[in-house]
C-alpha positions in Angstrom: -14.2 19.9 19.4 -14.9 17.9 16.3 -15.5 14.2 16.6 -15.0 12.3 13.3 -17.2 9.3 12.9 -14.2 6.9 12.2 -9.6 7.3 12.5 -8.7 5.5 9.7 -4.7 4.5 10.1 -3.4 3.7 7.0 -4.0 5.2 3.7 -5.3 1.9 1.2 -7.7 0.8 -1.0 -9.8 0.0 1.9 -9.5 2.7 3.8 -10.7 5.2 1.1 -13.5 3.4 0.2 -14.2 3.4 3.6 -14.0 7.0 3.9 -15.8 7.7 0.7 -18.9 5.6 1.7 -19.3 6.4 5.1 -18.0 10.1 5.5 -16.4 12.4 8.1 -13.7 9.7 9.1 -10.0 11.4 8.9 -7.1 8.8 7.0 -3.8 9.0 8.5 -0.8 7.5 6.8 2.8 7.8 8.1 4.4 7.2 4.6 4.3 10.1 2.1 2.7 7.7 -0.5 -1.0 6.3 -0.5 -1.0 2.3 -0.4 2.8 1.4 -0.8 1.0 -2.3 0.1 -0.1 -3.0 -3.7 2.1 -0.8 -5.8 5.7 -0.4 -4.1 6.4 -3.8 -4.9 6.9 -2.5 -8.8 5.5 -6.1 -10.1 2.4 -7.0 -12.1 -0.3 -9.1 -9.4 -2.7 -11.7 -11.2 -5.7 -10.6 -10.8 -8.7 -12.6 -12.1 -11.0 -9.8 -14.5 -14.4 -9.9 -13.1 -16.4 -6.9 -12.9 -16.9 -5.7 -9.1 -20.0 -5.4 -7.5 -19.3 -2.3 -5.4 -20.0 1.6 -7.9 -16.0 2.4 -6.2 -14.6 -1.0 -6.8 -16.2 -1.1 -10.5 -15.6 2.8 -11.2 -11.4 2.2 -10.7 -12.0 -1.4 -12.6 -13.3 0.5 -15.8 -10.9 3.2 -15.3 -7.9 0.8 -14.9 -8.9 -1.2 -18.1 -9.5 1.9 -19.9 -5.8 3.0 -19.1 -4.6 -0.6 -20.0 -2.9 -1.1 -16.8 -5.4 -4.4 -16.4 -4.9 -6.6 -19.0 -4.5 -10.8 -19.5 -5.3 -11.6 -16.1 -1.8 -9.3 -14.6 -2.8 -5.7 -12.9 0.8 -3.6 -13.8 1.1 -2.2 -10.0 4.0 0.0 -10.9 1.4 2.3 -12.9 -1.6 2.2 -9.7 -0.1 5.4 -8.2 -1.0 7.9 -11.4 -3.9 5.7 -12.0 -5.3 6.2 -8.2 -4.5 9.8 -8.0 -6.5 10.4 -10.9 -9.2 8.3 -9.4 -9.4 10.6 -6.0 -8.8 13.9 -7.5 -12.4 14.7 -7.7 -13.5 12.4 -4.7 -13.8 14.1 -0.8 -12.0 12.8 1.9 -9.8 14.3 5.0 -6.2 12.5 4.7 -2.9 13.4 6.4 0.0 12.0 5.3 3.6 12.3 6.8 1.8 11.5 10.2 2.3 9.1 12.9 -0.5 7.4 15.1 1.6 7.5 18.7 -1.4 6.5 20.2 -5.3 5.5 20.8 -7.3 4.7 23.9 -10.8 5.0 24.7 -12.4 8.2 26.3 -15.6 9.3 27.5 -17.2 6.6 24.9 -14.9 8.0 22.1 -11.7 6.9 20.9 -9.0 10.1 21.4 -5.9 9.4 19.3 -2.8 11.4 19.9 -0.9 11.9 16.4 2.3 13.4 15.3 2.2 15.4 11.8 5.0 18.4 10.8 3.4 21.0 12.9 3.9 18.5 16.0 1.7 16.3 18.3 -2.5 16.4 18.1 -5.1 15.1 19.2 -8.5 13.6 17.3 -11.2 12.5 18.5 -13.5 9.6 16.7 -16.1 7.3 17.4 -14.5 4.3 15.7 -11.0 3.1 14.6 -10.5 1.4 11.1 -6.6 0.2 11.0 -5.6 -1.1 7.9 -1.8 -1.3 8.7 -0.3 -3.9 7.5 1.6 -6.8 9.8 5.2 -5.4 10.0 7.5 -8.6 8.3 10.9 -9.4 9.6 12.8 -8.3 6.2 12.5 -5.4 4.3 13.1 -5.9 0.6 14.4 -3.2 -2.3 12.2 -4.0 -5.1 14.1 -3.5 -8.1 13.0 -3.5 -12.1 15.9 -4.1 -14.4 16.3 -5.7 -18.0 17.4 -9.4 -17.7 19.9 -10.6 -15.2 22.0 -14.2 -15.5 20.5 -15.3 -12.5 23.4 -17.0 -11.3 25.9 -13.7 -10.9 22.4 -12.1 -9.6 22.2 -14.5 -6.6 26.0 -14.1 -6.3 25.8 -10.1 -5.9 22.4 -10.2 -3.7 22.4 -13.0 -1.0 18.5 -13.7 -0.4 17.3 -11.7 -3.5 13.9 -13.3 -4.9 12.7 -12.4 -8.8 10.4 -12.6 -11.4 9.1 -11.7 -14.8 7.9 -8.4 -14.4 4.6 -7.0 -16.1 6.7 -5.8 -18.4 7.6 -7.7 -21.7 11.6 -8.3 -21.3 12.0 -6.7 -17.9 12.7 -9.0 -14.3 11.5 -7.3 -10.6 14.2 -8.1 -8.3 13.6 -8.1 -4.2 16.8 -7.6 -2.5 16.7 -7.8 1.1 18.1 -4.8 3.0 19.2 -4.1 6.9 18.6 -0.6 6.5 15.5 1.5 7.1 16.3 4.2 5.1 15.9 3.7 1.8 18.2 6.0 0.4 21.1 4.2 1.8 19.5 1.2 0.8 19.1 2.5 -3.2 23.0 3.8 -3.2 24.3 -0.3 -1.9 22.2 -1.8 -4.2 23.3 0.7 -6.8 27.1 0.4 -5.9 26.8 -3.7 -5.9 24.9 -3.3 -9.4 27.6 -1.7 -11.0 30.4 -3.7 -9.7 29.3 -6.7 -9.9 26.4 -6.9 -12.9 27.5 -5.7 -16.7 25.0 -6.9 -19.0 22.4 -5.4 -17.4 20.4 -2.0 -16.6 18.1 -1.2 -13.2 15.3 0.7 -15.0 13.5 1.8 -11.8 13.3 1.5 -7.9 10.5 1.2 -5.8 9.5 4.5 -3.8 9.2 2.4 -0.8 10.2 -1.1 0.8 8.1 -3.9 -0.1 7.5 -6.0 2.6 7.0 -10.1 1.3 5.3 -12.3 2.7 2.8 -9.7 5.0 0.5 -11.8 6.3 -3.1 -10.2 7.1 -6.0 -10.6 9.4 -9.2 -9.5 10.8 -10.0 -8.8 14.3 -13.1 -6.2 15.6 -14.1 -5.6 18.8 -15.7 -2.7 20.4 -15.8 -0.3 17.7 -12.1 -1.1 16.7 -11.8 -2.9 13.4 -8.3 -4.3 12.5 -8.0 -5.2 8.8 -4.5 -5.6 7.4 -4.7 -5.2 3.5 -2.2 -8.1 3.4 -5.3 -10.2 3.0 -5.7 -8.9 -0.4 -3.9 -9.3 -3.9 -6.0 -7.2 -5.4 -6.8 -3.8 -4.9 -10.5 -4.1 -6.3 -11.1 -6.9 -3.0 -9.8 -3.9 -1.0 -12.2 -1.3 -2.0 -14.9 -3.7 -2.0 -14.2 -4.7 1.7 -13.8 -1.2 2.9 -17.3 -0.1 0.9 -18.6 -2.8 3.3 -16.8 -1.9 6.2 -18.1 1.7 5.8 -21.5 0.5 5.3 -22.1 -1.8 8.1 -18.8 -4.0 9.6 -18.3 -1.7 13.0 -22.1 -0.2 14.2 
């Protein structure tokens, strides 16, 4: 039976670095996307350019100036998925994704964890749980970048909606608040009220996933269980540089 060191629910910023400095942990994400937190929402996050202390944290700052995504104090989070794939492709880590934590409970001074993945249920075994899940929110927004919108007919098609300038010079990201939870019911209303009701304008790209506003984060540790939301962080740099720590020193 192989017992990783740490179960890491939750495929962020965090948790990588996590799993990168400490080694033999096993991520699990239920999404098919790694860290829908920072860069589902399709916006641009101020970010305040300092250099980070961490060799992670600074190695994806250089690389994320060097591919101009970080620029003027804004960090374009609609380009951090090519941008962090290229980062891990030549780092080491164990990471399942499609999989669903059903449960955890302590064992025989291990944690054993009880997962769900497309050959069916499994169980793991680990000395210590890292959860970086985020605080679920009680409304599930579309986020939606488009050219610019009268913003009078847009609150008229999209009850709810809130919107910005995007990173993007002439573009707006538009969160529309949906009842569904699948999002491909959710892309075909929002495309169907688009077209009927909102003519001088284009969508120009949907979010892979729901964005979640106003996800609120927290930490919380106790007997080798450490809870650490990545709604605590704007910035994905913060992240890795509180899960280098975490891997270094936060649970043992």
């Amino acid at each position: 039976m192989h017992i990783y060191d740490t179960f890491i629910k939750g495929a962020g910023y965090s948790a990588f670095a996590y799993a990168l400095t400490r080694g033999n942990s096993l991520i699990c994400e239920s999404s098919h996307l790694c860290d829908p937190h920072f860069y589902g929402a399709l916006r641009g996050f101020s970010v305040e350019e300092r250099e980070p202390q961490s060799a992670l944290a600074k190695e994806f700052y250089i690389l994320c100036k060097e591919q101009e995504i970080l620029k003027d104090g804004k960090l374009n989070v609609a380009a951090l998925e090519s941008v962090w794939c290229y980062y891990l492709k030549n780092k080491e880590y164990n990471l399942l994704l499609n999989t669903e934590c059903i449960e955890i409970k302590p064992e025989n001074g291990l944690f054993k964890i009880l997962i769900s993945t497309n050959s069916g249920l499994e169980e793991v075994y680990a000395k210590n749980i890292f959860d970086t899940t985020a605080l679920s929110s009680d409304k599930k927004y579309l986020a939606v970048l488009s050219t610019p919108v009268n913003e009078e007919i847009l609150r008229s098609s999209f009850e709810g909606c809130v919107y910005d300038n995007a990173f993007y010079e002439n573009r707006m990201i538009i969160y529309i608040p949906t009842e569904t939870d699948d999002i491909n019911d959710a892309k075909v209303s929002v495309c169907d009220k688009w077209k009927e009701n909102i003519n001088n304008s284009q969508i120009i790209s949907i979010a892979p996933c729901f964005a979640e506003l106003y996800c609120n984060g927290f930490i919380f540790e106790k007997d080798h269980y450490l809870k650490a939301s990545e709604g605590i962080f704007t910035s994905p740099f913060d992240a890795l540089e509180f899960g280098t720590q975490c891997g270094g020193d936060c649970i043992d």
